[in-house]
LOKOL-600658 format. One line per 3 residues: number of its first residue (from 1); for each residue x, z, y of C-alpha. Coordinates in Angstrom, 1 decimal, decimal comma. Each point is the difference from the previous one (the first is absolute). Layout:
N
NUM) X/Z/Y  ...
//
This chain:
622
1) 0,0/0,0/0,0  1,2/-0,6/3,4  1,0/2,0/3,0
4) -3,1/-1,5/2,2  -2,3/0,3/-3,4  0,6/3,4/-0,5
7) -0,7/1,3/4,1  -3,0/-2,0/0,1  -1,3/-1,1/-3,0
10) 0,0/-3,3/-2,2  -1,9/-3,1/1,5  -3,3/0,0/-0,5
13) -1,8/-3,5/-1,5  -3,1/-1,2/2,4  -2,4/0,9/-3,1
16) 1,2/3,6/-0,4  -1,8/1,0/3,4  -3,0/1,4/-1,4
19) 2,3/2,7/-1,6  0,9/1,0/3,8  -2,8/1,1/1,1
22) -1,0/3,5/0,7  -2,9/2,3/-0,6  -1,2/2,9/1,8
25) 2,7/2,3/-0,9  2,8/-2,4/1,5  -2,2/-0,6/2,8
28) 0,3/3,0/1,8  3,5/0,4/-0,2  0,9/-3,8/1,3
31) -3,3/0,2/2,9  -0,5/3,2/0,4  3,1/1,9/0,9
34) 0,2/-1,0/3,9  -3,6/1,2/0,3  0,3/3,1/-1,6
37) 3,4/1,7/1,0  -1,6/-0,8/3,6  -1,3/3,6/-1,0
40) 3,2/0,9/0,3  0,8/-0,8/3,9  -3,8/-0,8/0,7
43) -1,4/3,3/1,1  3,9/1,3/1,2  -0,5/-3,2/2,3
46) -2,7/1,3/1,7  0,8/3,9/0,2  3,3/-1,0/1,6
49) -2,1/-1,1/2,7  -2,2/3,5/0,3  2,7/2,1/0,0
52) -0,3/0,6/4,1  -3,3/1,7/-1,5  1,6/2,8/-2,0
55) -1,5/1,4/-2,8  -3,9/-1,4/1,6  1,8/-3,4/-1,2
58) -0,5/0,8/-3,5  -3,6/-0,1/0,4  -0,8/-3,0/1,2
61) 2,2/-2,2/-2,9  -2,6/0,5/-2,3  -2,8/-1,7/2,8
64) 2,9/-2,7/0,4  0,7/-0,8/-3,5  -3,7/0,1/-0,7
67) -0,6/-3,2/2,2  3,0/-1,7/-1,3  -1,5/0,6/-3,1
70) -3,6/-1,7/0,8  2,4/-2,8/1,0  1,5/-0,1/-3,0
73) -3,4/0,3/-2,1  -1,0/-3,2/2,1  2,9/-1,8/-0,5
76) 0,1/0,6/-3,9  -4,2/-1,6/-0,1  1,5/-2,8/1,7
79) 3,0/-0,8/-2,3  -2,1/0,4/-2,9  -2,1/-2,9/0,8
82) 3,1/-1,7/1,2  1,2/0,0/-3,7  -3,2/-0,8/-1,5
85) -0,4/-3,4/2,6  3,7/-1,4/-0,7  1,6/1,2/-3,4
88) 2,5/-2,2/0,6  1,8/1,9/2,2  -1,8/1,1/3,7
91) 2,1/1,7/2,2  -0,7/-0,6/3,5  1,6/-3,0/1,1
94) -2,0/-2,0/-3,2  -3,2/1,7/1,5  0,6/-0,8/3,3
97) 1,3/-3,2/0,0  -2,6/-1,2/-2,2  -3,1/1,6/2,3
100) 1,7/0,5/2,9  2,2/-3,1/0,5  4,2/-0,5/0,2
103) 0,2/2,2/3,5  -1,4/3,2/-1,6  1,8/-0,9/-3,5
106) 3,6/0,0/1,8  -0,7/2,9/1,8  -1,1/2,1/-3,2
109) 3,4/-1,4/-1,5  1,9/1,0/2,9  -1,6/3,5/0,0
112) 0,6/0,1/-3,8  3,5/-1,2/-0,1  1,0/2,9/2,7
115) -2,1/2,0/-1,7  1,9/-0,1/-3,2  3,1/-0,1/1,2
118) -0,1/2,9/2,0  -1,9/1,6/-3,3  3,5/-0,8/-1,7
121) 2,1/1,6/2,5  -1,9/2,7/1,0  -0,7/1,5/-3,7
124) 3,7/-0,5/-0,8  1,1/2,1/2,9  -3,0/2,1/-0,4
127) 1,5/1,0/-4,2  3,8/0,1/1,3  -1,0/2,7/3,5
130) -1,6/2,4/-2,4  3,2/-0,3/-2,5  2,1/0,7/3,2
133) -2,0/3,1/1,1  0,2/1,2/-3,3  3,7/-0,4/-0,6
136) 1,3/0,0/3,9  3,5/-1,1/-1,0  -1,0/-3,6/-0,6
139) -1,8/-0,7/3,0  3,4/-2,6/0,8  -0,8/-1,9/-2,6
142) -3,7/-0,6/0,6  0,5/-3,7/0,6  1,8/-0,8/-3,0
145) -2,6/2,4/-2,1  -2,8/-2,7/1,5  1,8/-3,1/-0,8
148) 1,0/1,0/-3,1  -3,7/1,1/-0,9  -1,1/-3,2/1,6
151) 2,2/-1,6/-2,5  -1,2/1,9/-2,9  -4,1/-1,1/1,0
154) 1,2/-3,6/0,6  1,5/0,0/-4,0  -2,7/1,6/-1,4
157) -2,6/-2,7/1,5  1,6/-3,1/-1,3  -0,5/1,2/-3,3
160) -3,7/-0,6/0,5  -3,2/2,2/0,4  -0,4/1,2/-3,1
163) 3,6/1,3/-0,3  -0,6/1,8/3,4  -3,2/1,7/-0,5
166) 1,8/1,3/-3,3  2,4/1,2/2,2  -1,6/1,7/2,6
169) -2,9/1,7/-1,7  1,9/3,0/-0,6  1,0/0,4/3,5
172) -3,7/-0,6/1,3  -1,4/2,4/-2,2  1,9/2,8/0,6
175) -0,5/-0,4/3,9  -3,5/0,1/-0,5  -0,2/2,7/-2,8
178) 2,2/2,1/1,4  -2,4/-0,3/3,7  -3,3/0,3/-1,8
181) 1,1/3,3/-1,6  1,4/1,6/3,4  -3,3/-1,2/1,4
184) -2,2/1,9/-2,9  2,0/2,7/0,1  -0,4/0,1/3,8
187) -3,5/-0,1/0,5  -0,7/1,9/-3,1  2,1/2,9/1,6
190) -1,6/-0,7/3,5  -3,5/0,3/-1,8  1,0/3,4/-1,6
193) 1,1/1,5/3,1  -2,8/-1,1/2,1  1,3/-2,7/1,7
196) 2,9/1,9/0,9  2,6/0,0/-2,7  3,5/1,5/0,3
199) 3,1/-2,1/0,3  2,7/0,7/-2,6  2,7/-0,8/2,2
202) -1,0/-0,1/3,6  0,2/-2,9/2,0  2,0/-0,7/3,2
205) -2,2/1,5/3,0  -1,2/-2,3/1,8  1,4/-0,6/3,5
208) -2,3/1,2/3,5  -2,5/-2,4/0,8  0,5/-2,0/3,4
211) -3,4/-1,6/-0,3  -3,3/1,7/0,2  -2,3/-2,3/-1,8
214) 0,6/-3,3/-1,4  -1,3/-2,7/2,5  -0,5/-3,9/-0,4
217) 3,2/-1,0/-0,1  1,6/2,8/-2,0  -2,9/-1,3/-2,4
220) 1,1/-3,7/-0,1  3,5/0,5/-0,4  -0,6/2,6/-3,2
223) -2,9/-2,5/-1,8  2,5/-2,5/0,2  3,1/1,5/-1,1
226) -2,3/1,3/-3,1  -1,4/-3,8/0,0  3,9/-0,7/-2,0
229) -1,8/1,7/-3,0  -2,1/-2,9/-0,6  2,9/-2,6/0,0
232) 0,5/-2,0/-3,7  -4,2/0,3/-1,0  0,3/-3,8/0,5
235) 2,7/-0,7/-2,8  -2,4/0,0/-2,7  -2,3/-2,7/1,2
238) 3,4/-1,6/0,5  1,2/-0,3/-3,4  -3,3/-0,5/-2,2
241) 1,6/-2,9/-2,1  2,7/2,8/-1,1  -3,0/1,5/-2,2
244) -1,0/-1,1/-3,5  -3,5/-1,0/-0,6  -2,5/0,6/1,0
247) 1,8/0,1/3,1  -1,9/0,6/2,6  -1,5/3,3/-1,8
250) 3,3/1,7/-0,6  1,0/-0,7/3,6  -2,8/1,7/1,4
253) 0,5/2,7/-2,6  3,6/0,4/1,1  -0,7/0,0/3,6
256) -3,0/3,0/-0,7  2,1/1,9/-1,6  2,7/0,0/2,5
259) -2,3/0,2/3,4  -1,8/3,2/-2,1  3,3/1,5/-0,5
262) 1,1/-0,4/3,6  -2,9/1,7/1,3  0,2/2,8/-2,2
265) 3,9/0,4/1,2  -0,8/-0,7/3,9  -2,8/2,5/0,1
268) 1,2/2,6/-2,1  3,3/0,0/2,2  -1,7/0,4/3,2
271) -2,4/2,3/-1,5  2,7/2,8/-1,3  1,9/-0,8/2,7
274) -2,6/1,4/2,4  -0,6/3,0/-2,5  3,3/0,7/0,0
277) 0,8/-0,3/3,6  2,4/-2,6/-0,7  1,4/-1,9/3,4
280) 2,6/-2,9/-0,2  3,3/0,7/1,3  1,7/-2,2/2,4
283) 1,7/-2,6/-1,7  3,6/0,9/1,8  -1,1/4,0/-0,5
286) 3,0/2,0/-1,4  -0,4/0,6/-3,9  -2,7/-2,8/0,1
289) -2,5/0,1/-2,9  -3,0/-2,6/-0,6  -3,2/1,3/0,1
292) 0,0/-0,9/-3,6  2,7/2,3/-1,0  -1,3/3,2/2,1
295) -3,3/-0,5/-1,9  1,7/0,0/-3,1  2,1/2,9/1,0
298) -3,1/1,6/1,2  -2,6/-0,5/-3,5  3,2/0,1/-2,8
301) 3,3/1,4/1,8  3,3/-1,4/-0,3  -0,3/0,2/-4,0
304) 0,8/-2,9/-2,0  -3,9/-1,3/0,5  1,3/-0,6/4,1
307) 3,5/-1,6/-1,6  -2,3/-2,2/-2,2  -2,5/-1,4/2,5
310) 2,9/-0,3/2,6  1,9/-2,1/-2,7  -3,2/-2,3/-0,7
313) -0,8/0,0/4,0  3,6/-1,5/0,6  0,0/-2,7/-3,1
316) -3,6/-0,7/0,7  1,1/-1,0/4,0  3,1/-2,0/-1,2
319) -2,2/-2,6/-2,6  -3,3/-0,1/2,4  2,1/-2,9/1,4
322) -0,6/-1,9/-3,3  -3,6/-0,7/1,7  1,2/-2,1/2,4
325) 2,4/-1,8/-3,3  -3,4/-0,8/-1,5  -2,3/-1,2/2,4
328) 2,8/-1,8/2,6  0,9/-2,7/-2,3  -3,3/-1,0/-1,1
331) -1,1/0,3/3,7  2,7/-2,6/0,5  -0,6/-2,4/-2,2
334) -3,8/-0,2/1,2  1,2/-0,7/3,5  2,9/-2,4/-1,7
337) -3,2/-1,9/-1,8  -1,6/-0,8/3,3  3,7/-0,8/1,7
340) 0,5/2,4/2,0  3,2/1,5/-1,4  2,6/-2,0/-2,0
343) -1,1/-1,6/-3,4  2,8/2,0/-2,1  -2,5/3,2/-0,1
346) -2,4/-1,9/-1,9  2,7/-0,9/-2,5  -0,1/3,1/-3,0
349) 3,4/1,4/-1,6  1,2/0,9/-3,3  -2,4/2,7/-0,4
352) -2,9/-1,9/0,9  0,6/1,6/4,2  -0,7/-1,3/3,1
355) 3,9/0,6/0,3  0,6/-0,8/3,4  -2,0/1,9/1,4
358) 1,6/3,5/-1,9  3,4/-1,6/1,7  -1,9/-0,2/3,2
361) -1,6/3,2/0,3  3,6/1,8/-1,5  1,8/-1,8/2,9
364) -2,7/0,5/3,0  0,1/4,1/-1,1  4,1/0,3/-0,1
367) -0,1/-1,6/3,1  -2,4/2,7/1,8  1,9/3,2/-2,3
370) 3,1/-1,2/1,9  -1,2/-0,6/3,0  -1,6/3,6/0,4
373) 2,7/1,4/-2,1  -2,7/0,5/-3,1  -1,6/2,8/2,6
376) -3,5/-2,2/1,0  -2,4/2,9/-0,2  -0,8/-1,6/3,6
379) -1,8/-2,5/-1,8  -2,5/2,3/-1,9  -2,3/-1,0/2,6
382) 0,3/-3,6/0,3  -0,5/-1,1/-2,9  -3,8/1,4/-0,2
385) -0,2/-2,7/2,7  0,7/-3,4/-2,3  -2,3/1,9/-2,2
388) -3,3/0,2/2,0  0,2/-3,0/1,4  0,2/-1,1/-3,9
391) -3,1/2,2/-0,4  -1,8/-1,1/2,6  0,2/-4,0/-0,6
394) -0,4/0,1/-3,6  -3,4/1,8/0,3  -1,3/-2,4/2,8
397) 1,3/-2,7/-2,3  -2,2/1,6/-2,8  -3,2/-0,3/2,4
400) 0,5/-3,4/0,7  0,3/-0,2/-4,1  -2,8/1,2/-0,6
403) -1,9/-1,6/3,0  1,2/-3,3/-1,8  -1,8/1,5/-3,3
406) -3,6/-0,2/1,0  -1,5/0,1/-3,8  2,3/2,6/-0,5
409) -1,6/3,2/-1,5  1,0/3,0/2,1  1,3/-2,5/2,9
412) -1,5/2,4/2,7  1,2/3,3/-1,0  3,8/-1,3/-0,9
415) -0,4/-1,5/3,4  -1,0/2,8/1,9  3,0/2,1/-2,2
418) 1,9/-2,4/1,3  -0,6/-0,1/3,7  -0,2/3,6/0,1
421) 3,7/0,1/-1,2  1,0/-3,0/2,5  -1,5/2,1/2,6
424) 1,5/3,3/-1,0  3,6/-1,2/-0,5  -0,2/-2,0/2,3
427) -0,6/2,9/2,9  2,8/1,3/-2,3  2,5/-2,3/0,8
430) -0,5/0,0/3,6  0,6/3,7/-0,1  2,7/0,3/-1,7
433) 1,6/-2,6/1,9  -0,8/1,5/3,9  0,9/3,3/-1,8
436) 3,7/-1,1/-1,6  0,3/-2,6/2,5  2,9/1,5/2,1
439) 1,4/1,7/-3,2  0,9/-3,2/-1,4  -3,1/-2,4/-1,1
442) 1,0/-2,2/3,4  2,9/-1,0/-2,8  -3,3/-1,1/-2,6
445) -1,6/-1,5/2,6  2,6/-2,0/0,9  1,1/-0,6/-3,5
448) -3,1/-1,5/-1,2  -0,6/-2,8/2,3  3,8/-0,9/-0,6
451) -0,8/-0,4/-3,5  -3,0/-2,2/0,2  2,0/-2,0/2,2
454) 2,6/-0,2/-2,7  -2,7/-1,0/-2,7  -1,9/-2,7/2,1
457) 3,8/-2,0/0,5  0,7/-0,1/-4,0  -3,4/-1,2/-0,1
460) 0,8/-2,8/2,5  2,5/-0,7/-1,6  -1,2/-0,7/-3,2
463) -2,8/-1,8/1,2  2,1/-2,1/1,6  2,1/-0,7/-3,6
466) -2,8/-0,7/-1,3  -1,3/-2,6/2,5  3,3/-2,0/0,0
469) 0,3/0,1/-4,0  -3,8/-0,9/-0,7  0,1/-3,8/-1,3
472) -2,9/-0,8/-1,4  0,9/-3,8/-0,2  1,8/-2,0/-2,8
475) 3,1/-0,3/-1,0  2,1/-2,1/2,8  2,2/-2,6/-1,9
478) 0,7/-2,4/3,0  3,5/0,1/1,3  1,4/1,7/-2,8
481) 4,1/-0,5/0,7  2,8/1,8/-1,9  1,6/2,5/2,5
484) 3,3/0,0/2,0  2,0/2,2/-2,3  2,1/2,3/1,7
487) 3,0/2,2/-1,6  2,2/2,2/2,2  3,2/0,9/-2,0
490) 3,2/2,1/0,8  2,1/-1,8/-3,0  -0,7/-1,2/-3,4
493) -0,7/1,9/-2,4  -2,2/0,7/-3,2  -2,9/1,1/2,4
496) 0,5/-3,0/2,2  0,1/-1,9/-3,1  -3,6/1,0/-1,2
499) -1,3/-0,7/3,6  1,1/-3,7/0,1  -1,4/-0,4/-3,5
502) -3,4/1,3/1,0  0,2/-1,9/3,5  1,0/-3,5/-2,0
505) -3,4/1,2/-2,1  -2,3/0,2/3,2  0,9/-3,5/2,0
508) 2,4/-2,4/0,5  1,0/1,0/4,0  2,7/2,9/-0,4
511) 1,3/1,6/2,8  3,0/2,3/-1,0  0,8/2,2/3,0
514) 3,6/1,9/0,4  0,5/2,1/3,4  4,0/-0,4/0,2
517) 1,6/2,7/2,4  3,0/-0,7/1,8  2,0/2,4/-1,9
520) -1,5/-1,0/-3,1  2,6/-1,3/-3,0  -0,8/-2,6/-2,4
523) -3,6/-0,8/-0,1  -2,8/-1,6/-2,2  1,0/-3,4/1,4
526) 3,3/-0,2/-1,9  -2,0/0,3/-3,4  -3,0/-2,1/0,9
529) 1,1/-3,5/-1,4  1,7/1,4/-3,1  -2,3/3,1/-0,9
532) -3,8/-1,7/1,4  1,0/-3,9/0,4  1,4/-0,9/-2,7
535) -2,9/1,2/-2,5  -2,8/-0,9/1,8  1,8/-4,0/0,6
538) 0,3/-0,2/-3,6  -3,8/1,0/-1,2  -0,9/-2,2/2,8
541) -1,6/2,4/2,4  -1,4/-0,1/3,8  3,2/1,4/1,2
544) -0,4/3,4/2,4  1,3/-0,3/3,6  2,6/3,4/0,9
547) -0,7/1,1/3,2  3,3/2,1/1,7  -1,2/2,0/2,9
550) 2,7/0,9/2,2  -0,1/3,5/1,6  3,1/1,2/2,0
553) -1,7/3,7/0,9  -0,4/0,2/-4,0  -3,9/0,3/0,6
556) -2,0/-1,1/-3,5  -3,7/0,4/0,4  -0,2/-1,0/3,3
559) 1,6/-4,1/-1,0  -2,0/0,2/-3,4  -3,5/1,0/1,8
562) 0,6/-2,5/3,0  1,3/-2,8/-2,7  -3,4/1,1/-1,9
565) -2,9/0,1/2,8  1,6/-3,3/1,4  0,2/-2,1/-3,4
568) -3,9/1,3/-0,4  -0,9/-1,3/3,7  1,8/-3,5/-0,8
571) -2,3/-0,2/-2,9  -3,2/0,2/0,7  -2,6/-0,3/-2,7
574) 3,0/1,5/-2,7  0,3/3,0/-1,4  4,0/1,6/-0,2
577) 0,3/2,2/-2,8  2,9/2,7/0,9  1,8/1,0/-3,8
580) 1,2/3,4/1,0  2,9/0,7/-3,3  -0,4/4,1/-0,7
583) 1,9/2,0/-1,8  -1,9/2,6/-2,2  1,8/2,6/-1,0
586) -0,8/3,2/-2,6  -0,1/3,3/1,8  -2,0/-0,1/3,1
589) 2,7/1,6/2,2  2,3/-2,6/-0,5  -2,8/-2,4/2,2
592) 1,9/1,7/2,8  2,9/-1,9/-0,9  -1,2/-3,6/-0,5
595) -2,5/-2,2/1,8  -0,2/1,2/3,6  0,2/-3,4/1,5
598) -2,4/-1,6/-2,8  -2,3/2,8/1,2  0,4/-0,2/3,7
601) -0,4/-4,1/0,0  -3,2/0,5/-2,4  -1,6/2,3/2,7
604) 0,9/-2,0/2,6  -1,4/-3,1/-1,7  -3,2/2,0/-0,3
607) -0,3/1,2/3,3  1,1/-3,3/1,9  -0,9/-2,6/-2,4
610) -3,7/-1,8/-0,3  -1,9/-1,4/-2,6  2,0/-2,9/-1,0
613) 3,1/2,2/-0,6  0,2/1,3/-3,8  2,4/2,8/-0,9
616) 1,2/-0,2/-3,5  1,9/2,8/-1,9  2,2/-1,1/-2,5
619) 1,3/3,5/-2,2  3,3/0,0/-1,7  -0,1/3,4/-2,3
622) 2,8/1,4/0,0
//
């Protein structure tokens, strides 16, 4: 087995795809993992912002992460019947760019692409911050803990979905077990004690309130900042062909199962965390804990139960990036289909991947862990941006679905779902945007527009191909000439050799072209009558013309391309095939040491040439 078999896997035939698909189990790993460690920073995201409320900010999470959690509810109805209308895979650029038209399409895509990306970055950084503020001392190597994790996630996905929901189920269900049982235990405790249970280990007091009450603004900033809890609910919808029949049941299944989990996580944090009189702690506080931790502390201790959750916490953060792995690439390739984005994401790798778009994602994230130094918990809030506006179009998409559907049974209550959600996320979006606006979503604003911009000129341009190589007409046979051969050589040789005998193949007008330097000793023309003449005289050939270009400043590419475009202008009607002799040698390294004129005269052949000039490798392997 080789190296490359053995890190990801043996190639997988076209006909084994059905035994990549996922069920239920897999799915909640590979979809769900964004969504639900979002429990994680969710509700810390939005006590962060009531801490100039002292210990009164504790009550009013649970108000907070109630409405995010209608949100959610409305959300989930509308994805469900999102699945059920495209099977095939409708995430929200398919929904919106089939109801909604190219406009609202890109700028879903745009949203999504951010989105993910962002997703990536932020859950790497998110895993690696909680290792470094359990072991300090390794806080200088945070970057290279990211990349090296990024690394690890990027692996681990081009060995295919099934191989990645094997791996990460583990992970996922410790996260989640180990929450739900601090969250029964908590509220079993709080309902014991009246609703007023006794910490084991205190938490941090919280710090004097400088706000009386929590005003308008105060309340905007908090809902949104929560709002980053509800980011990845769209990946399932996303990946529905990843399921095994009946698809479109198991996908809904997967995605019920995850939105019920993260609803019993988000509420039951801000619940205890009220009971408790647990506050967040500023995130640049002195012995910083998350609020997760002191509510840990605070139900088990610091016994090996706190050690355990903090452990699945920190692993769970570091793979909730593998969302954006499985949902960016097919999210590619359905913009790819329509031409927005290069035609290599379409094309599927040896393990039956949209492979590109794993390579794209891995290098968009390094990129953004190296820029912020893999610190980017600035961009906690941004990214619940790319995901609204996601929200928001596919459900308006869905209502112009279903308008569409007028025998449709149940066509007025899906639309009125529908609209309700548009209308809800959408109010939303524009929130959270006026609310994290000077914090950093001016960068997503600005971002999005430069990537539609981006998508609408590959588009151009391959409509444009496509206009120029559309011949619907017969074949042409009139004028059909041989071509103006044309061989530039530096001496004679074996490759040389196979050249001419190619070029005396194609037509019977040869030009053999030798730049001769100044400086130069002996040349090609002291050979030609005995090594070329003399063989092709007696077989009784059209005998080759040598063309010597003189060049006293030792130039070569400038005489051969001038002695090229000239010969093609004195021609008109003829074609001049360029033989360009390469040597091809066995280790690719050694490329650096043959070949850079050959390569520099092909490029600028292609770049300056036209249609009537054909360049013609001829390999000599070595």
């Amino acid at each position: 087995m080789s190296l490359t078999d053995s890190i990801i896997g043996k190639p997988l035939a076209t006909s084994e795809e059905r035994g990549e698909h996922i069920g239920v189990a897999s799915g909640i790993p590979i979809f769900g993992l964004d969504a639900l460690t979002s429990a994680a920073y969710g509700p810390e995201a939005a006590m962060t912002l009531l801490i100039p409320l002292g210990l009164a900010g504790a009550h009013y999470i649970v108000p907070v992460i109630s409405a995010i959690l209608i949100l959610l509810v409305i959300v989930f109805f509308s994805y469900r019947q999102t699945i059920a209308a495209y099977p095939n895979g409708g995430g929200s650029y398919t929904v919106a760019s089939e109801n909604l038209g190219d406009g609202a399409g890109l700028l879903a895509a745009a949203a999504l692409m951010i989105d993910y990306i962002l997703t990536a970055a932020v859950g790497i950084s998110a895993g690696v911050t909680a290792l470094t503020g359990a072991v300090p001392s390794l806080a200088p190597h945070t970057l290279a803990f990211c990349l090296v994790i990024l690394a690890i996630l990027a692996i681990v996905n081009m060995r295919g979905v099934k191989d990645t929901g094997a791996t990460f189920i583990a992970p996922t269900f410790l996260f989640v077990g180990t929450l739900l049982i601090l969250i029964g235990v908590g509220v079993y405790r709080t309902i014991l004690s009246g609703g007023h249970p006794v910490a084991v280990l205190a938490p941090p007091a919280a710090l004097p309130a400088t706000v009386k009450y929590l005003g308008l603004w105060l309340l905007m900033k908090t809902f949104a900042s929560g709002c980053a809890a509800m980011t990845g609910v769209e990946a399932v919808s996303n990946g529905v062909m990843a399921f095994g029949e009946p698809r479109a049941k198991k996908a809904q299944a997967t995605l019920t199962i995850i939105i019920a989990i993260l609803i019993v996580l988000l509420f039951g944090i801000a619940y205890l965390s009220r009971a408790y009189g647990i506050t967040a702690m500023e995130p640049d506080a002195f012995h910083y804990q998350s609020v997760l931790s002191i509510l840990t502390s605070a139900v088990f201790g610091r016994g090996w139960f706190y050690y355990l959750t903090s452990a699945s916490v920190l692993m769970a953060l570091s793979l909730s990036a593998n969302t954006a792995f499985a949902d960016f690439p097919r999210l590619a390739k359905a913009i790819a289909m329509h031409d927005f984005l290069p035609h290599v994401f379409i094309l599927r790798g040896r393990r039956l991947l949209f492979s590109h778009g794993i390579y794209a994602l891995t290098g968009f994230t390094a990129v953004i862990l190296i820029l912020f130094g893999g610190v980017t918990d600035r961009l906690i809030p941004l990214y619940a941006i790319g995901a609204f506006l996601a929200f928001t179009l596919s459900q308006a998409g869905m209502v112009m679905h279903w308008k569409k559907m007028a025998k449709h049974k149940g066509r007025g209550w899906h639309m009125f779902v529908n609209g309700f959600g548009a209308v809800a996320t959408g109010l939303t979006t524009i929130v959270v945007l006026i609310a994290k606006f000077a914090a950093g979503a001016w960068v997503t604003a600005l971002l999005v527009p430069t990537l539609i911009g981006i998508m609408w000129a590959v588009k151009r341009h391959y409509s444009r191909v496509k206009r120029e190589m559309a011949d619907m007409t017969p074949l042409n046979l009139a004028n059909l000439q041989e071509p103006i051969v044309v061989i530039p050589v530096a001496r004679w040789d074996r490759i040389t050799e196979k050249a001419m005998r190619f070029g005396l193949l194609l037509s019977k007008e040869i030009k053999v072209v030798h730049v001769h330097s100044d400086d130069e000793e002996g040349g090609i023309d002291q050979l030609w009558d005995e090594h070329v003449m003399a063989p092709i005289k007696h077989e009784g050939l059209q005998e080759p013309e040598l063309v010597i270009i003189p060049s006293s400043y030792r130039f070569v590419i400038t005489p051969l391309m001038d002695y090229i475009l000239e010969l093609e202008e004195k021609n008109p009607g003829r074609k001049v095939a360029v033989l360009l002799p390469e040597l091809v040698v066995r280790h690719w390294w050694e490329n650096a040491l043959h070949n850079q004129r050959v390569q520099l005269l092909k490029l600028m052949l292609l770049l300056k040439g036209n249609q009537r000039i054909v360049v013609v490798n001829i390999p000599w392997y070595l």
